[in-house]
C-alpha positions in Angstrom: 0.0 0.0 0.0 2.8 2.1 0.8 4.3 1.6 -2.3 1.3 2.1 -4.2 1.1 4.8 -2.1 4.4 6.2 -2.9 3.5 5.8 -6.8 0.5 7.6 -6.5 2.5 10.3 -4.7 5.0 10.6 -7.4 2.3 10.8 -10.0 0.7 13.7 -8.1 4.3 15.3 -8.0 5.0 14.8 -11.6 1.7 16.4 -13.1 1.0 19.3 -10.5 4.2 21.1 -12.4 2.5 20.5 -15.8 -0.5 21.5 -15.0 1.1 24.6 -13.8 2.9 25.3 -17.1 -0.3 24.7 -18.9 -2.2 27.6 -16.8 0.9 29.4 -16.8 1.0 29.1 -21.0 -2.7 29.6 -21.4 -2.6 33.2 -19.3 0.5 34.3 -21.5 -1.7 33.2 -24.7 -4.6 35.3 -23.6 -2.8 38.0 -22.2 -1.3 38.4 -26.0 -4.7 37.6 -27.5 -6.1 40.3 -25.6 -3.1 42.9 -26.3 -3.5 42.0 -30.0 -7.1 42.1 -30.2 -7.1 45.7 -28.3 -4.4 47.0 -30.4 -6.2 46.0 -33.5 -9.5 47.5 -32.4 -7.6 50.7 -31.4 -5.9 51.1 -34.7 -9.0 50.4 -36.6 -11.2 52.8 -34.5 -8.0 55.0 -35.1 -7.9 54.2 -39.1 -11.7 54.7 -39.0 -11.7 58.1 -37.8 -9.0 59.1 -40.1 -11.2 57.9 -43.0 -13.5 59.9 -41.8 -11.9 62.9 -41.1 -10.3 62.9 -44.7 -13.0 62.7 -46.4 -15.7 65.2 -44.3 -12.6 67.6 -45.0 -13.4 67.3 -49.4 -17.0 67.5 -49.1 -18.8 70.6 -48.9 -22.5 70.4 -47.6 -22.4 66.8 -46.8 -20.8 64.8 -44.2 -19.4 61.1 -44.0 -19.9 58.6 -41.0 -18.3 55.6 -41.4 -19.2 52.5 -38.9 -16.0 50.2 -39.3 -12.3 50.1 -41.1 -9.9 47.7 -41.0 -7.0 47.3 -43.4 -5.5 43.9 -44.6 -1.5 44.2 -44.5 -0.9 41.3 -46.7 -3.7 41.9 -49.9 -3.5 45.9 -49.4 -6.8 46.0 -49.2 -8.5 48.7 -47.0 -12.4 47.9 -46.0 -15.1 50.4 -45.0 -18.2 49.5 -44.0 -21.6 51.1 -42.8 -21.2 54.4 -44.2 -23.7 56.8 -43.9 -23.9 60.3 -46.3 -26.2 62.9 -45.0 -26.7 66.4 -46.4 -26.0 69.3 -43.3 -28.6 71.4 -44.5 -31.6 68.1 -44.6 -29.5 65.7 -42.5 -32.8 63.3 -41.9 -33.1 61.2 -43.7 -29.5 60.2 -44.6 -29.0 60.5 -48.7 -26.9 57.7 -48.9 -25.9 54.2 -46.8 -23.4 52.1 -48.3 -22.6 48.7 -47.3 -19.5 48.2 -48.0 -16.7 50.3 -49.6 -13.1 48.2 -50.6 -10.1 49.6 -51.6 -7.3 47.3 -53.0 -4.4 47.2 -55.5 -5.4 46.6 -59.0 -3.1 43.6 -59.5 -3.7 43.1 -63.1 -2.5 46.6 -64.0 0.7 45.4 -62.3 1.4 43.8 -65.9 1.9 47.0 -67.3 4.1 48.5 -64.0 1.7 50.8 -63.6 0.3 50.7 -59.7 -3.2 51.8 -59.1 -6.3 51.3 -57.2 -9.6 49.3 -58.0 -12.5 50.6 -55.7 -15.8 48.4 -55.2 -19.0 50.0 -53.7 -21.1 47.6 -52.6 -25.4 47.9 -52.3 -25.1 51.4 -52.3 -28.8 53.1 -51.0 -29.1 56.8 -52.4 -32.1 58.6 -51.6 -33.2 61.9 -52.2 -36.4 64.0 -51.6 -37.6 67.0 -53.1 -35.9 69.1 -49.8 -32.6 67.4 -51.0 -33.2 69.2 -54.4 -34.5 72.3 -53.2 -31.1 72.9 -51.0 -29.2 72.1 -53.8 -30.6 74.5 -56.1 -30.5 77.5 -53.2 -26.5 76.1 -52.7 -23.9 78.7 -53.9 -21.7 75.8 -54.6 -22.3 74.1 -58.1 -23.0 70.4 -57.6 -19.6 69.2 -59.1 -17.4 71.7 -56.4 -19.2 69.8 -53.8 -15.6 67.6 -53.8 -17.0 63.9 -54.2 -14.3 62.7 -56.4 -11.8 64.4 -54.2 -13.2 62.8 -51.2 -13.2 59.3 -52.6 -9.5 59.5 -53.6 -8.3 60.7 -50.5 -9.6 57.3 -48.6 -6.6 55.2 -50.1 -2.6 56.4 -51.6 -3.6 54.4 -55.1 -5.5 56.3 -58.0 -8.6 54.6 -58.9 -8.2 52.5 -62.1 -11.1 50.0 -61.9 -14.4 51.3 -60.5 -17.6 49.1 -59.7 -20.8 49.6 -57.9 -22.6 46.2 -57.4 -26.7 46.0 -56.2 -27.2 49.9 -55.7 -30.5 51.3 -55.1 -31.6 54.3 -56.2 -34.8 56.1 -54.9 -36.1 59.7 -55.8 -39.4 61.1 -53.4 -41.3 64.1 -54.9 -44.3 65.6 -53.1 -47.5 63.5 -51.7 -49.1 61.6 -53.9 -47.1 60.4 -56.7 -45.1 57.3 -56.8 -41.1 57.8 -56.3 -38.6 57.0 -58.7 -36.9 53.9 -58.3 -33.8 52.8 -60.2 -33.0 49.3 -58.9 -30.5 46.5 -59.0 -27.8 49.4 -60.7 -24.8 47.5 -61.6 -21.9 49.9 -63.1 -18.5 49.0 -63.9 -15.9 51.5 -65.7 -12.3 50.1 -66.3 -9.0 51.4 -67.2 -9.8 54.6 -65.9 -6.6 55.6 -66.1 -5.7 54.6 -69.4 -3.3 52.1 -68.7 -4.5 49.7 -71.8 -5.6 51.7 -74.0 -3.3 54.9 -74.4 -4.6 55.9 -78.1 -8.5 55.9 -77.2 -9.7 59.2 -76.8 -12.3 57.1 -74.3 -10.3 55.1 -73.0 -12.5 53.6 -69.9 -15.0 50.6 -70.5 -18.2 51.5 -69.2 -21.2 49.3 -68.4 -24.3 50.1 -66.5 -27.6 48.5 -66.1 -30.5 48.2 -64.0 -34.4 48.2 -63.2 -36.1 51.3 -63.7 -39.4 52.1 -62.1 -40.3 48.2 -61.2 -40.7 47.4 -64.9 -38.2 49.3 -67.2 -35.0 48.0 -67.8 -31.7 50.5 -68.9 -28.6 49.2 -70.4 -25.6 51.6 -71.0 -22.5 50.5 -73.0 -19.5 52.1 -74.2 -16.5 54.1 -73.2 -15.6 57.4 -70.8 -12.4 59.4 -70.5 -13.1 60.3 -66.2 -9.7 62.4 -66.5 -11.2 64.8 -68.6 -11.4 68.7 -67.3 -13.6 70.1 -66.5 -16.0 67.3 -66.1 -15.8 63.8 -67.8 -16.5 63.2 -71.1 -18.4 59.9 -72.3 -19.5 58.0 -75.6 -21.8 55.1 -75.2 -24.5 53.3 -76.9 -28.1 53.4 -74.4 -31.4 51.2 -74.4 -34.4 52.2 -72.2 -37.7 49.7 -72.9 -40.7 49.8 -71.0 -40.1 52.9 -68.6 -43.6 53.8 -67.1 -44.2 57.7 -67.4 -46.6 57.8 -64.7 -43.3 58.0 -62.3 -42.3 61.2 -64.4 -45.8 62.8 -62.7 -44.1 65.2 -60.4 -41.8 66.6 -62.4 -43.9 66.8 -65.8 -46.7 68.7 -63.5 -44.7 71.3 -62.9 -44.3 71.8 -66.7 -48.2 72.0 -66.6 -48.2 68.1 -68.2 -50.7 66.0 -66.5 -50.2 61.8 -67.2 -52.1 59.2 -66.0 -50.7 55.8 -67.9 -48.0 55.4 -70.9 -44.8 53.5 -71.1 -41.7 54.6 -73.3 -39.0 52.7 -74.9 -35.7 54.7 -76.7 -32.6 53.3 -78.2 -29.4 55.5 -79.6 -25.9 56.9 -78.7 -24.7 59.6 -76.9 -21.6 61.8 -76.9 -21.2 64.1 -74.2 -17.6 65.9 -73.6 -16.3 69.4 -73.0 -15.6 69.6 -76.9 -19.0 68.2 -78.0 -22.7 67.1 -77.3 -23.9 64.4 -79.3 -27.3 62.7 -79.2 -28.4 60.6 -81.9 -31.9 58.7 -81.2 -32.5 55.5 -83.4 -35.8 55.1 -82.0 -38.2 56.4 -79.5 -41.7 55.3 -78.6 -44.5 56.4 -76.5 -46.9 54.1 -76.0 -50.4 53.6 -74.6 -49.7 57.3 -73.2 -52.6 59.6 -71.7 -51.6 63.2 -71.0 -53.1 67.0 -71.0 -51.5 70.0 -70.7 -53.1 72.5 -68.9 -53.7 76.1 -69.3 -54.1 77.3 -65.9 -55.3 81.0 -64.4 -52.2 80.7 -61.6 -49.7 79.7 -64.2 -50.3 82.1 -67.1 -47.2 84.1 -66.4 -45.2 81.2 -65.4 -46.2 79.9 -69.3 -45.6 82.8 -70.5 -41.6 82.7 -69.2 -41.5 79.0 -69.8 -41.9 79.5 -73.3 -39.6 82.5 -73.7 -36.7 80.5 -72.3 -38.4 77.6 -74.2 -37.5 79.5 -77.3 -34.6 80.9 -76.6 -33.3 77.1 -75.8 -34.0 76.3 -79.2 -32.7 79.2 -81.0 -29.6 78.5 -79.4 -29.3 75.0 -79.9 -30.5 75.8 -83.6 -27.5 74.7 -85.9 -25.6 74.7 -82.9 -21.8 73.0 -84.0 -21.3 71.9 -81.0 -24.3 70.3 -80.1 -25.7 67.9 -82.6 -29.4 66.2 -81.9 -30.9 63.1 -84.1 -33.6 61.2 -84.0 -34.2 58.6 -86.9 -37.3 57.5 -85.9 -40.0 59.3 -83.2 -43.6 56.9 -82.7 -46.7 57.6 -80.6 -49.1 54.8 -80.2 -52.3 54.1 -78.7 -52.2 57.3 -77.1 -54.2 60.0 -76.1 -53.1 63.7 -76.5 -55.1 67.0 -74.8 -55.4 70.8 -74.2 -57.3 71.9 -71.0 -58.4 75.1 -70.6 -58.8 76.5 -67.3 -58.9 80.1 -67.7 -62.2 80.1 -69.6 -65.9 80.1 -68.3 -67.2 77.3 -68.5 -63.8 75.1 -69.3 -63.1 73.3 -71.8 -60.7 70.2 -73.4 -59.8 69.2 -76.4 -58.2 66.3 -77.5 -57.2 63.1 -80.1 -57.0 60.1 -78.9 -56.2 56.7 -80.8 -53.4 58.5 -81.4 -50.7 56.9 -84.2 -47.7 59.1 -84.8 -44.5 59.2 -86.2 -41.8 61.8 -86.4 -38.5 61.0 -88.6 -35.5 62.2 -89.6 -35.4 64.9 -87.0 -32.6 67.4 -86.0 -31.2 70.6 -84.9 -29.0 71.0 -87.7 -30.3 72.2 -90.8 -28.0 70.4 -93.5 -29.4 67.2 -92.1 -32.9 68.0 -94.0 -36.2 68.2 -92.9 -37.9 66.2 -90.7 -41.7 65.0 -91.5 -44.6 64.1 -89.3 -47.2 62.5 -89.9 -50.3 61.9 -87.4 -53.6 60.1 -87.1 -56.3 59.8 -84.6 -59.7 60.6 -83.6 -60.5 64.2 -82.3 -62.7 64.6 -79.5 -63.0 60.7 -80.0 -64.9 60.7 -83.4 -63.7 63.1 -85.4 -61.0 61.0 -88.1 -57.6 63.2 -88.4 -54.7 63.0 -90.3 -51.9 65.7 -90.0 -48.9 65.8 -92.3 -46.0 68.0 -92.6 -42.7 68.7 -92.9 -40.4 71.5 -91.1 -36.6 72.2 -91.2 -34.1 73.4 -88.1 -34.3 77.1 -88.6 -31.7 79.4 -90.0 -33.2 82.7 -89.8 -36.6 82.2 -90.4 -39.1 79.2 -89.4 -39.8 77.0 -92.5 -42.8 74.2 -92.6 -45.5 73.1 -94.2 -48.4 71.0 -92.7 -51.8 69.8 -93.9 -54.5 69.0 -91.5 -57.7 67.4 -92.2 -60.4 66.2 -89.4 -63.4 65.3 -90.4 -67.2 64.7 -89.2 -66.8 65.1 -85.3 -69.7 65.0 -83.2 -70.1 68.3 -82.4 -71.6 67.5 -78.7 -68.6 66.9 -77.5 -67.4 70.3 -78.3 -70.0 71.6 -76.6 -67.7 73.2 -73.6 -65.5 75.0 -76.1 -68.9 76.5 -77.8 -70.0 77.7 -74.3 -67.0 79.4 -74.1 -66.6 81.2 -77.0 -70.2 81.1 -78.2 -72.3 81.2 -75.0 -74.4 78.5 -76.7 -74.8 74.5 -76.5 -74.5 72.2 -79.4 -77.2 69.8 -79.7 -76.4 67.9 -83.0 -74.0 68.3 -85.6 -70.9 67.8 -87.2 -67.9 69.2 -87.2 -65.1 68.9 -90.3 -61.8 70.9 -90.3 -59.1 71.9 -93.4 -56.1 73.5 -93.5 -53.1 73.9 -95.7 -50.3 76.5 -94.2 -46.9 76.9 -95.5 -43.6 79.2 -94.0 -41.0 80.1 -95.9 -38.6 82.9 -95.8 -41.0 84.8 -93.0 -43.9 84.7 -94.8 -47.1 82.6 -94.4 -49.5 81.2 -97.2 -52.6 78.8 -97.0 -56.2 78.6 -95.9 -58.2 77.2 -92.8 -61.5 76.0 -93.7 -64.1 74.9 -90.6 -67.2 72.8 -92.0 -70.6 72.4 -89.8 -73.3 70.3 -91.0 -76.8 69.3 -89.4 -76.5 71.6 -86.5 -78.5 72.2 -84.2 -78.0 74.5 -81.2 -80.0 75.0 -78.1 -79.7 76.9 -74.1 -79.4 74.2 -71.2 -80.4 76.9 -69.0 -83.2 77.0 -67.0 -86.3 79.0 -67.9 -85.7 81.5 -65.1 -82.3 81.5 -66.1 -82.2 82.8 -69.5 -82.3 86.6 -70.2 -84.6 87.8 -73.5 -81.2 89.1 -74.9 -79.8 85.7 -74.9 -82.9 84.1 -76.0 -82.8 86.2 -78.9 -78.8 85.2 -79.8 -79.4 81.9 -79.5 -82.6 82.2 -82.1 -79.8 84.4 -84.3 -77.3 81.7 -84.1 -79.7 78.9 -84.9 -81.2 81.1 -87.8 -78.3 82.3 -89.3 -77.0 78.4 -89.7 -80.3 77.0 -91.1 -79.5 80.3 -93.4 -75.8 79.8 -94.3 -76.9 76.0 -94.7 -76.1 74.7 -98.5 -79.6 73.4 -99.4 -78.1 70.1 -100.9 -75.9 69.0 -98.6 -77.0 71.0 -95.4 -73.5 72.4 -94.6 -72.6 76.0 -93.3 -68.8 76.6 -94.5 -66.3 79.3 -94.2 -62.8 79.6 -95.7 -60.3 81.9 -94.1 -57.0 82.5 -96.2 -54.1 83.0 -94.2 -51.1 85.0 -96.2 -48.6 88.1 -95.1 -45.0 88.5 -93.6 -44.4 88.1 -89.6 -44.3 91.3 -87.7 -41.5 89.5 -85.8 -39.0 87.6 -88.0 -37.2 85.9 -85.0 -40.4 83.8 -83.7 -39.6 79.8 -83.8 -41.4 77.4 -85.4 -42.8 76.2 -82.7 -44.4 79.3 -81.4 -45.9 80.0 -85.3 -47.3 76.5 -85.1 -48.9 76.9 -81.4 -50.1 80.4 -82.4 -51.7 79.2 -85.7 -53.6 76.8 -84.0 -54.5 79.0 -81.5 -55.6 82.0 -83.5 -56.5 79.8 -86.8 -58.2 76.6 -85.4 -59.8 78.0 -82.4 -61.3 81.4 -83.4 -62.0 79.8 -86.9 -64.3 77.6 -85.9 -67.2 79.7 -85.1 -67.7 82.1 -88.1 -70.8 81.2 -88.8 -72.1 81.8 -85.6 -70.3 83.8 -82.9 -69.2 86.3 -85.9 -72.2 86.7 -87.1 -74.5 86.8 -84.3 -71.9 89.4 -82.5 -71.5 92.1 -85.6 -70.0 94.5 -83.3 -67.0 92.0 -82.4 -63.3 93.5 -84.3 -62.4 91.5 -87.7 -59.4 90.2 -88.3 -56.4 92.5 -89.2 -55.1 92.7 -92.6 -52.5 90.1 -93.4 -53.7 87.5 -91.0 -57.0 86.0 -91.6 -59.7 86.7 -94.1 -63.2 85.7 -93.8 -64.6 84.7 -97.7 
């Protein structure tokens, strides 16, 4: 026993000392663990705060909080993660949160000794409200001073060769109620940024971009970019939009007075956009089951009024413009419906074509390209069969078109409003036909407009207590003097109103001569044989302008 007793005694002896060390070891091991772990997390919230500090000191406006940095000594690669973009002026809610930001050495450039970066931002979230936009607009500093490139350099010693953003999200909020715009699943890659590979390219970066636009769309962008380019970057790339809803577009196209309630578009073509040139050439664009009005408010007249001086003055200068070269091959409508609503008249009134099919080619701002011609058909005021052709040239000095219009028998009972307005009187019955052939050349105008009623018949929805003798006696007037300009055989009352003379102003666009011919022609044409008539002491039309036969 003693023996045993002895051997167990020596076995005690021999592993209390290794037991010891093991403790001993383990407490060293931790200790270091510990020392390494703290040190690490000290440098990083050290290298974190750097990160930050370097690049809040570039931005101007916005401010950069980054939740964790860490840098890997062997791969070079520096990690930032969390980071959070807010605007000083808005700073709720945050306009950007990135998940992840990694810097690193572009290794294959190596190959040609050169050493630069390649940055990866990962599911980038960018929102931005209409407060967002508002600030920007009231900022003294232009958007591109605002030092974002500068800021994303100064993260990491490399210059950025290779540039990707993978999963971004981007998401636009207007005012209450329409929809925000939502550009999802982004992915954009641009290579060789600094023209490592391809020295002899004028765009020398690869570019690639797509994504999901408004839920439904779909945007691909392909081509080339030259980011070194001062002052800003320059960029030549083939695009493909299909199936963009234009209902999204509601906020913005409001405030142009453009109401839209349904209406996709699809566009394909290339782009150039430099310092040294502007280049936009449309293969194809198409509009399709659209339904839009403009409006013609009382609380926007002025603000129309100055929106279509600038309007004009935009066009005159982009007229034949070297610089800035516009194309488009091939413009369709489809399935559409197109109106005018009138809001400054008692009672108002719209008008409209809808079943609209229309095409637009060979359209640009450069006169030696040719003219471009238009041709349109539909149904106005959802009966009346029209067909508008024409043809109309970038001005030089003076605007130059021709168009032909031709709508014919329109239930007039849907023009009833527009009557009212003008006329003070409702259509019961009738048809209503329109003509015109106008042409502008060389500031001068030549054609006819020629308004056609037949079987009319008009009447006073009023009450009994509410119509006055005097109008009871212009409404007789007005249904006696069309049962008298009626042509016995065919039972039409018809007017023709030649249209011939020089501009008093030989600067006015084409646009503005076609928007005030169918102001002055079409709408004030269309009554002759009844408002005219019935209200002798009304002015005639000035010499030169329109010319009642």
């Amino acid at each position: 026993m003693r023996k045993e007793d002895g051997m167990l005694l020596t076995k005690r002896k021999v592993r209390y000392p290794h037991k010891r060390r093991t403790w001993i070891l383990c407490g060293i091991v931790a200790v270091v663990l510990i020392a390494v772990g703290f040190s690490y997390f000290v440098s990083n919230q050290a290298l974190r705060r750097y990160m930050e500090h370097q690049m809040n000191s570039h931005l101007k406006g916005y401010t950069v909080h980054v939740g964790r940095a860490y840098f890997h000594p062997i791969t070079f690669a520096l990690n930032l993660q969390d980071l959070t973009l807010t605007q000083d002026a808005n700073p709720n809610p945050p306009v950007a949160n990135i998940g992840r930001l990694r810097a690193r050495v572009h290794w294959r450039a190596l190959f040609k000794a050169r050493l630069v970066g390649d940055f990866l931002i990962d599911r980038p979230k960018l929102y931005i409200n209409l407060t967002n936009i508002s600030k920007e607009v009231e900022s003294k500093v232009p958007l591109k001073e605002k030092g974002w490139r500068q800021a994303l350099e100064s993260i990491y010693p490399l210059k950025i060769n290779m540039f990707t953003i993978r999963d971004g999200d981007v998401t636009y909020v207007d005012e209450a109620p329409y929809k925000p715009l939502h550009l999802s699943r982004v992915f954009i890659q641009a290579s060789n940024i600094r023209n490592i590979f391809s020295p002899e390219r004028v765009y020398p970066s690869i570019i690639h971009l797509e994504g999901t636009i408004f839920d439904t769309g779909k945007v691909v962008l392909d081509g080339n970019a030259n980011f070194l380019e001062d002052p800003y970057l320059g960029i030549k790339a083939g695009a493909d939009v299909t199936d963009m809803d234009l209902t999204y577009f509601a906020p913005i196209l409001n405030r142009g007075n453009i109401s839209v309630w349904k209406g996709t578009l699809s566009a394909k073509g290339n782009l150039e956009y430099s310092p040294r040139i502007s280049e936009f050439n449309l293969k194809n664009l198409e509009i399709k089951g659209a339904d839009l009005d403009y409006l013609h408010l009382p609380q926007t007249v002025v603000a129309e009024k100055q929106r279509a001086e600038k309007a004009k003055a935009a066009a005159k200068k982009l007229s034949n413009e070297p610089a800035t070269k516009i194309r488009a091959e091939v413009l369709t409508i489809k399935e559409s419906s197109f109106g005018y609503v009138n809001r400054t008249s008692t009672p108002n009134y719209r008008l409209f074509v809808d079943h609209m099919e229309a095409t637009l080619k060979h359209f640009s701002n450069q006169s030696a390209e040719g003219p471009a011609a238009i041709e349109l058909k539909g149904k106005f005021m959802g009966t009346g069969a029209t067909r508008v052709t024409g043809t109309f040239q970038s001005e030089t000095k003076h605007a130059n078109f021709t168009v032909n219009v031709a709508i014919e028998n329109t239930q007039m009972p849907a023009m009833s409003d527009l009557f009212r307005s003008f006329g003070n009187f409702d259509i019961k019955r009738g048809l209503f036909s329109f003509y015109a052939e106008l042409t502008i050349k060389d500031n001068t105008i030549n054609g006819y407009v020629k308004p056609l009623f037949k079987d009319v018949q008009v009447y006073d929805r009023r009450t009994a207590p509410e119509k006055g003798i005097f109008h009871k006696l212009y409404i007789g007037m007005v249904g006696g003097i069309a049962k008298l300009l009626e042509n016995r055989s065919r039972k039409e009352v018809a007017t023709k109103a030649t249209i011939s003379g020089s501009f008093d102003n030989p600067n006015t666009s084409t646009m503005q001569v076609i928007l005030n011919l169918i102001r002055n022609a079409f709408i004030q044409s269309i009554l002759p044989g009844f408002e005219r008539e019935a209200n002798p002491t009304k002015p005639r039309p000035a010499s030169g302008q329109t010319n009642k036969r």
